[in-house]
N, C-alpha and C positions, 0 to 999 in steps of 0.2 A: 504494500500500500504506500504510494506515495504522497508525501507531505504538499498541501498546497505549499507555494511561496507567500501567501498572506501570513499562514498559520507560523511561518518560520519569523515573520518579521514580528508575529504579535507574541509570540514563544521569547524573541529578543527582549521586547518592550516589558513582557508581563518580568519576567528574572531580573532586568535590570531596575524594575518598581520596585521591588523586593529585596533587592538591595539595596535600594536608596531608602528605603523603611528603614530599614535594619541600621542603616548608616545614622541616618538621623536620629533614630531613638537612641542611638548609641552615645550621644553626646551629652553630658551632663547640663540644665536646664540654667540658664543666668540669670533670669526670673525666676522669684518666688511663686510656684504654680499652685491656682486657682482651685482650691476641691473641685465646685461645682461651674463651671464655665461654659455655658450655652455653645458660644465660637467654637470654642474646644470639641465639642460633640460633632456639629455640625462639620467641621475640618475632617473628624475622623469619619463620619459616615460616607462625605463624597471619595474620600479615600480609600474606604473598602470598595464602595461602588467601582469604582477607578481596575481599583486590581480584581475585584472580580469580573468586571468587561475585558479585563486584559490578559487574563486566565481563562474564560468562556472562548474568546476568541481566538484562542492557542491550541484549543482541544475541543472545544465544539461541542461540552457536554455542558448545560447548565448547571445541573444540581451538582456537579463536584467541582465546577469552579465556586459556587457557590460554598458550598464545603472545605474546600481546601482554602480560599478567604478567608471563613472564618475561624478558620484552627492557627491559619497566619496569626490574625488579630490575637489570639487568647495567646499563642510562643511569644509574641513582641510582647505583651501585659509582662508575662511569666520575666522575658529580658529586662525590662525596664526596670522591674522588682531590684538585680541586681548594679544598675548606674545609677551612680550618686547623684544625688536631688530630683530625682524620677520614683515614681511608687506606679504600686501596682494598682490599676482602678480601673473598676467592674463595671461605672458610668462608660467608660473607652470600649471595654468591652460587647456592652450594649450595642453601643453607637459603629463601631464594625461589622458587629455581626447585622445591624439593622441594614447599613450599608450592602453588605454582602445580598441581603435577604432581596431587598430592594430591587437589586439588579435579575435576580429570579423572577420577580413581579414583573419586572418592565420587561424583561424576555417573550413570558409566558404572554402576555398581551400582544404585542408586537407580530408574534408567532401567530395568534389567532386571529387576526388581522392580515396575515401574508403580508405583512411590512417585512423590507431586508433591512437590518443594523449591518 
């Protein structure tokens, strides 16, 4: 079975998202971070959103780019846990995986519509 060349740019795109996750939470915060910060949520949900459109369209399978987002989001919480002036927060959590879920919804409609994304 041969790879489209879209799937291989979006396979680039989606690993190099996920690094740059990974990069960023990795840096200790220079702000005193906010418990509860609306922004903050909001940031992280169009960001799962982001990497699971970038993982769906790497693999073509909804529900495990879906899945694999959100198991991202919960390892990055788990990392954060250990960079200084970062904690672990289940609001982040939420707002990823709602992220994540999101993008299942907007699929699933789109698909029943015969719209192409």
């Amino acid at each position: 079975m041969q790879i489209k060349f879209s799937q291989k740019i979006y396979k680039i795109l989606a690993l190099g998202y996920l690094l740059t996750i990974f990069i960023v939470s990795s840096f200790p915060l220079v702000l005193p971070e906010i418990y509860f910060d609306p922004r903050k949520l909001i940031f992280h949900f169009f960001e799962y959103f982001l990497l699971s459109f970038l993982i769906f369209k790497s693999i073509n399978k909804k529900e495990e780019a879906c899945l694999l987002s959100s198991i991202y989001g919960l390892l990055d919480e788990i990392h954060q846990f250990y960079v200084p002036s970062r904690t672990f927060d289940f609001f982040d959590i939420l707002a990823d995986i709602s992220g994540s879920f999101f993008l299942l919804i907007f699929v699933y409609l789109n698909l029943d519509k015969n719209l192409k994304i």
